[in-house]
RORO-446432 format. One line per field, with one value per atom (N, C-alpha, C): residue number from 1; atom name; x, z, y. Coordinates in pm, 1 decimal. Atoms other than C-alpha are relative to their C-alpha. Layout:
n = (NUM, ...) $
atom = (CA, ...) $
X = (X, ...) $
Z = (Z, ...) $
Y = (Y, ...) $
! end
This chain:
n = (1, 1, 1, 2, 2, 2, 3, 3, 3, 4, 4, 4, 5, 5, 5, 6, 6, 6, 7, 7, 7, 8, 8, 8, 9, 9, 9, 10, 10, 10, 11, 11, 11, 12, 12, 12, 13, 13, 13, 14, 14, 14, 15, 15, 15, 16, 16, 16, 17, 17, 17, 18, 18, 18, 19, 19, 19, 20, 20, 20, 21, 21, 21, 22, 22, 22, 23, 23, 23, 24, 24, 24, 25, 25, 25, 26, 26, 26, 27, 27, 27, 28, 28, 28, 29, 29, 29, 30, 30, 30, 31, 31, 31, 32, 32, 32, 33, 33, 33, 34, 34, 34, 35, 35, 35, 36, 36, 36, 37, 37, 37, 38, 38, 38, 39, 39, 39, 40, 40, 40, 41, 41, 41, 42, 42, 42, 43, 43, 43, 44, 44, 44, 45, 45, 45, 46, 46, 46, 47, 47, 47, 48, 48, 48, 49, 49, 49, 50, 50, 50, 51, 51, 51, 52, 52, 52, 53, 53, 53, 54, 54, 54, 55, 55, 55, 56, 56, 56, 57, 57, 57, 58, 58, 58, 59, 59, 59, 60, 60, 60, 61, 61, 61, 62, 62, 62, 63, 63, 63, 64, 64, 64, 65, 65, 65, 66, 66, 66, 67, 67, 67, 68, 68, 68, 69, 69, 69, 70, 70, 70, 71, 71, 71, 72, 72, 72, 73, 73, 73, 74, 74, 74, 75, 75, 75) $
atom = (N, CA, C, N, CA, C, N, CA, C, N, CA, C, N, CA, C, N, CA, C, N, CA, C, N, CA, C, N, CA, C, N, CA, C, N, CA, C, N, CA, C, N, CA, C, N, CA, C, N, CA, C, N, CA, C, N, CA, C, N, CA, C, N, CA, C, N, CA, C, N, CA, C, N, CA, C, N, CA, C, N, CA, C, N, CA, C, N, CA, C, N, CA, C, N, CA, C, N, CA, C, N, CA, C, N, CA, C, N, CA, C, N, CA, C, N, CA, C, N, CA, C, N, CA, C, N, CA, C, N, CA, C, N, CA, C, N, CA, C, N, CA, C, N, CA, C, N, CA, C, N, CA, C, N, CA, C, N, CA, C, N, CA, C, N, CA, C, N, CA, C, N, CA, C, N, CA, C, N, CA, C, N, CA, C, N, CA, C, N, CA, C, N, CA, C, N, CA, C, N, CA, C, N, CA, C, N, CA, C, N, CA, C, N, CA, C, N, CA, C, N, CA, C, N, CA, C, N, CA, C, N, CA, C, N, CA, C, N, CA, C, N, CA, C, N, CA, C, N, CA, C, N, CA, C, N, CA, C, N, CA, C) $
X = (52.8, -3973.4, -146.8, 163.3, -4322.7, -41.4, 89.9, -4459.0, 35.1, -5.5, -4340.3, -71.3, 111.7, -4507.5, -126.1, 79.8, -4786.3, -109.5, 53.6, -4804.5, -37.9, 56.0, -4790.2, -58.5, 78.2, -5013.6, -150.5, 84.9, -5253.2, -40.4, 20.0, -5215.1, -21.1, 85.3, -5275.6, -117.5, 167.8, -5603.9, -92.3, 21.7, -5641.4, -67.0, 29.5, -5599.2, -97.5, 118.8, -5823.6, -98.1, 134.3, -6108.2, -2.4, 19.0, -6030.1, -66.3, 84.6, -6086.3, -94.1, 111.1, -6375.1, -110.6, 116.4, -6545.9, -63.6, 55.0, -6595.4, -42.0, 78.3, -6810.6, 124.8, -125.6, -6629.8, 79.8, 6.1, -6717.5, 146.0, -34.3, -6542.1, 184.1, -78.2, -6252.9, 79.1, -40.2, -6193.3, 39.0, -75.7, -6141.1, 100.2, -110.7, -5885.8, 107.3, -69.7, -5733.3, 50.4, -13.0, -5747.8, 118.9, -171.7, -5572.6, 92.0, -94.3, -5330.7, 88.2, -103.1, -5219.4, 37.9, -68.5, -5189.6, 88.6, -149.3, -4978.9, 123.6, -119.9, -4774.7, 53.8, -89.7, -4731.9, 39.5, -18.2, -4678.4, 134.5, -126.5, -4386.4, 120.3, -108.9, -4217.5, 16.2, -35.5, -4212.4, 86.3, -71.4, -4075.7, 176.4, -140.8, -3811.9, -9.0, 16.2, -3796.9, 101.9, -56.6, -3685.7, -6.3, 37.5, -3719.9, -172.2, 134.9, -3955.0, -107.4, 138.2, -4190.5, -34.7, 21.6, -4161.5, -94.9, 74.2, -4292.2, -168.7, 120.9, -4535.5, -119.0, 109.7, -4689.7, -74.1, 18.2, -4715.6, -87.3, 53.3, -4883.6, -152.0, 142.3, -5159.0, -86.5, 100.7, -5245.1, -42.6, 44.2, -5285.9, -130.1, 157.1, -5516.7, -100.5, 87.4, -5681.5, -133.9, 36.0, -5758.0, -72.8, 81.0, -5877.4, -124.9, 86.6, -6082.9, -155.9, 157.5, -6290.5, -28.4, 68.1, -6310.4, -146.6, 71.7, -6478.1, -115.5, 113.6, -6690.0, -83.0, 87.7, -6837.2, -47.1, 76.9, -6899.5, -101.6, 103.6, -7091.9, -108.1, 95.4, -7305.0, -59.6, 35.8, -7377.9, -40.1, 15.5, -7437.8, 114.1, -101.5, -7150.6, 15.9) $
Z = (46.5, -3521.0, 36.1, -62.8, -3314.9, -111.4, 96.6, -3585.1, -139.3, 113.2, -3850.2, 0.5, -34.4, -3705.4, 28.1, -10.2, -3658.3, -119.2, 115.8, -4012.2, -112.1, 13.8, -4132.5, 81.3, -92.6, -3896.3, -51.2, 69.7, -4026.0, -161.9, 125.1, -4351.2, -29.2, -51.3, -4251.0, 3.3, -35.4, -4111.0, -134.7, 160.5, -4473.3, -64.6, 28.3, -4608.0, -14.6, -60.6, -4387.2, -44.4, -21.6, -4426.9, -209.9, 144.4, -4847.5, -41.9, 97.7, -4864.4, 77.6, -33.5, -4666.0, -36.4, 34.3, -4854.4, 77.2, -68.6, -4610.9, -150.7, 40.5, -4711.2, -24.2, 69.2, -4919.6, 128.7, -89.8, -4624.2, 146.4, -122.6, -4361.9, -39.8, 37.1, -4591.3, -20.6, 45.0, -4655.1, 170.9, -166.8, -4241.2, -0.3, -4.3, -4224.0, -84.1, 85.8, -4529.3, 81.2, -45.0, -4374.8, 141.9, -104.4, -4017.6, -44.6, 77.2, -4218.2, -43.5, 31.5, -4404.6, 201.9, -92.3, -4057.9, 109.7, -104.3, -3855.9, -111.6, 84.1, -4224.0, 15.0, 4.4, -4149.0, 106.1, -126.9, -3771.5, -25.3, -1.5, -3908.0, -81.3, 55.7, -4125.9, 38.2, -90.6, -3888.1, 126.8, -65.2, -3672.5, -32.3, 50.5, -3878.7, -123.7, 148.5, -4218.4, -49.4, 72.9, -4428.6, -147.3, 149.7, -4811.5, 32.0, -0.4, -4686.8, 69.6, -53.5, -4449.6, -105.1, 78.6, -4749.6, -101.3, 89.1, -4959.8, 48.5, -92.0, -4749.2, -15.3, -36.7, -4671.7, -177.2, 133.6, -5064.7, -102.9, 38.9, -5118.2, 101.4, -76.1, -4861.6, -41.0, 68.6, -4999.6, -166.0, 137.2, -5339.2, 17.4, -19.2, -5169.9, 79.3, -59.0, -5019.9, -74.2, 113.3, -5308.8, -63.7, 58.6, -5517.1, 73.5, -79.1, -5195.9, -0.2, 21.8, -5197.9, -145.3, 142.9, -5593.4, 25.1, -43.6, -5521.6, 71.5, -77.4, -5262.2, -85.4, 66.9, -5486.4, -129.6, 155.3, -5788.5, 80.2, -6.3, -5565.4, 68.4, 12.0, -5428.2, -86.7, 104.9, -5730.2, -126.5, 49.8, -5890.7, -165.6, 138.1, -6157.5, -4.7) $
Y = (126.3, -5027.6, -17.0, -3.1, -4984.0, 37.5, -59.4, -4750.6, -92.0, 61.4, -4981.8, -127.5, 131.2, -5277.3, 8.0, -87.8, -5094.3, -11.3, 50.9, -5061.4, -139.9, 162.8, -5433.5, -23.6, 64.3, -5521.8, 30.6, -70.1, -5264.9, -52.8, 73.3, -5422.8, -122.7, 132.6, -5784.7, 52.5, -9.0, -5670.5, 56.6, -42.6, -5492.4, -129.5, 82.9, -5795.4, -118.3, 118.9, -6022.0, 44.0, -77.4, -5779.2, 4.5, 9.6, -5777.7, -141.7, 89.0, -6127.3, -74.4, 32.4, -6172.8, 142.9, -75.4, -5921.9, 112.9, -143.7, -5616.1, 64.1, -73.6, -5391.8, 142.3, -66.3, -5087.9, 157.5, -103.0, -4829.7, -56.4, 62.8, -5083.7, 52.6, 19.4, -5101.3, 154.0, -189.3, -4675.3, 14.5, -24.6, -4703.7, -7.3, 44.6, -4915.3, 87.3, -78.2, -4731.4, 119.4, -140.2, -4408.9, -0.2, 22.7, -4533.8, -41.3, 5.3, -4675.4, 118.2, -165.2, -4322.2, 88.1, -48.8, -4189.6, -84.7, 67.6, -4447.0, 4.7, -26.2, -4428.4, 148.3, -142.5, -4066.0, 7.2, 1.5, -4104.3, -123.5, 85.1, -4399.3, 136.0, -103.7, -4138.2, 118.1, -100.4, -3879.9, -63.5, 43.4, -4105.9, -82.6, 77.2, -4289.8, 53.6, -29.5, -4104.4, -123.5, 43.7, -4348.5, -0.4, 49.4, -4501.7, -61.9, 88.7, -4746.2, 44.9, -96.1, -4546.7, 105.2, -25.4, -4328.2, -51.1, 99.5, -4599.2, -36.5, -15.9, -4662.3, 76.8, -128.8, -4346.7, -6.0, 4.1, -4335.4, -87.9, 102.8, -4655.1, -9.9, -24.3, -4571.1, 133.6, -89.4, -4272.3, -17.3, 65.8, -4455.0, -104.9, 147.4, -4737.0, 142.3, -64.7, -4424.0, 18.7, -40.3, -4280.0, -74.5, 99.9, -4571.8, -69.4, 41.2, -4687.3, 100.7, -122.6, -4339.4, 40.8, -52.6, -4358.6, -136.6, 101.0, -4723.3, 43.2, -39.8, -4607.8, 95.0, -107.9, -4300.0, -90.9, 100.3, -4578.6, -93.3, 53.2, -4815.9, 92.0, -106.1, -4498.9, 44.3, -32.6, -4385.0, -114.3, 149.0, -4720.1, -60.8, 41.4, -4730.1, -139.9) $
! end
């Protein structure tokens, strides 16, 4: 249950930091610890939902470092 609380918690702070507008760099952090306490929950408890999880952080990963390479590049 630690590593699962872990992760909502991680995602609150996601949250907070989405809607006060962090900056996109601030926001690819958080992302990133995120995929690894989701892989450190499903190594610990394989389930569906740490499954889900893990799966849904490497999707906000992803989209976070496409974001970041569009406002670098000025798209």
């Amino acid at each position: 249950m630690e590593k699962a609380r872990a992760v909502l918690e991680r995602l609150d702070r996601i949250d907070g930091l989405r809607e006060g507008e962090a900056p996109p760099a601030v926001l690819l952090a958080e992302v990133r610890a995120l995929l690894c306490e989701a892989e450190e929950w499903v190594r610990a408890e394989p389930s569906d939902r740490a499954g889900e999880a893990l799966e849904l952080s490497r999707e906000a990963l992803a989209a976070g470092e496409r974001e970041a390479v569009d406002l670098l590049v000025g798209r």
